[in-house]
C-alpha positions as CSV (number, residue, x, y, z in Angstrom):
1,X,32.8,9.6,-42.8
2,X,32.7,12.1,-39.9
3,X,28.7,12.4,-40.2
4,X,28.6,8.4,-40.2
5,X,30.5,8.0,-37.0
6,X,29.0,10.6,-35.7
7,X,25.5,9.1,-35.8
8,X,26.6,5.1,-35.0
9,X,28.0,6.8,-31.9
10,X,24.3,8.8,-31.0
11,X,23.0,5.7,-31.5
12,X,24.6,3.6,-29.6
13,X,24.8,5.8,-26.4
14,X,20.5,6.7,-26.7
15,X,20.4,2.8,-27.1
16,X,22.7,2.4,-23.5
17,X,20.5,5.3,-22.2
18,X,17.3,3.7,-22.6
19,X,18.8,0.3,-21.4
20,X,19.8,2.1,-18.1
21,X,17.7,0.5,-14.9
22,X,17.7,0.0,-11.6
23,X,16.4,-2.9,-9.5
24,X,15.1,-2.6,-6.1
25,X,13.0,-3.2,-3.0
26,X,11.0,-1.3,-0.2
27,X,10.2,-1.9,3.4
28,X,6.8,-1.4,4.7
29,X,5.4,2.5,5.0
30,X,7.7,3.2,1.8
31,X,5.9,5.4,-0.6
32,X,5.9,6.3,-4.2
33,X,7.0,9.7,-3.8
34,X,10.2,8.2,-2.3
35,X,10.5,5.7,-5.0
36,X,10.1,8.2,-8.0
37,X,13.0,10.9,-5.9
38,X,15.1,7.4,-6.1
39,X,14.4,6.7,-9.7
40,X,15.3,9.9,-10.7
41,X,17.9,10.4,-8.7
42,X,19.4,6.4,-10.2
43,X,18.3,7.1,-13.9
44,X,17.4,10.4,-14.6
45,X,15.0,12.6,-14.8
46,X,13.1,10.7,-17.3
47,X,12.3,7.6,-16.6
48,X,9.1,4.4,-16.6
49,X,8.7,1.7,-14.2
50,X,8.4,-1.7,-15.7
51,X,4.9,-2.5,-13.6
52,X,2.2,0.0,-13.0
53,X,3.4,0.2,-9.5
54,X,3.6,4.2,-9.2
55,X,2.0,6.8,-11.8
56,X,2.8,10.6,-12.0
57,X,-0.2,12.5,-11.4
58,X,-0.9,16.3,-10.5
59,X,0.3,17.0,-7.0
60,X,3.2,14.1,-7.1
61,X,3.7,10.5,-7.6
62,X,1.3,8.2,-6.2
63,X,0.8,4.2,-6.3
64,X,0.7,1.8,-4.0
65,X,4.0,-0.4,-3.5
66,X,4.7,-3.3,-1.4
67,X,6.8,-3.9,1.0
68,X,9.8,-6.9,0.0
69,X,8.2,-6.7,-3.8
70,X,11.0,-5.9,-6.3
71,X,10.9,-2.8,-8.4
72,X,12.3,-2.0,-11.9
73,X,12.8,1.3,-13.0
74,X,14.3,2.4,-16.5
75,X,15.6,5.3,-18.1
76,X,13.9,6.3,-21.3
77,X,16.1,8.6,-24.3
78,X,13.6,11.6,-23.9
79,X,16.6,13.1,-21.6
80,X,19.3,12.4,-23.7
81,X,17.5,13.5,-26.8
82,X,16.4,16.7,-25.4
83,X,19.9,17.6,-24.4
84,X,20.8,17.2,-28.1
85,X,17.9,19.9,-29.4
């Protein structure tokens, strides 16, 4: 019974981990760099934006938002899932 609860509780938290975003908007001369520290900083360390606004390349985080243009950015399970290993 212990081993059932145990995973319907694992489940249900990496479910409410991956469903974690955050919503927001930039002013003009905002960069990507700033919005992936945010991101992070909002829903951890691992984490997607819903539109291809800013991609993770070598060097940093580059993209090319606009200003007043809302953003989405969502936490995925890989961080909850590797604390678990």
């Amino acid at each position: 019974m212990f081993a059932f609860l145990s995973l319907l509780f694992f489940a249900a938290t990496a479910t409410a981990t991956a469903n974690t975003c955050t919503t927001f908007q930039v002013a003009a001369g905002t960069g990507c760099a700033w919005m992936c520290s945010y991101c992070a900083a909002k829903v951890g360390p691992s984490y997607y934006f819903t539109t291809d606004v800013c991609t993770y390349e070598a060097g940093g985080c580059v993209g090319n938002p606009q200003a007043g243009a809302e953003y989405t950015c969502c936490a995925t399970n890989a961080g909850f899932l590797d604390y678990y290993k």
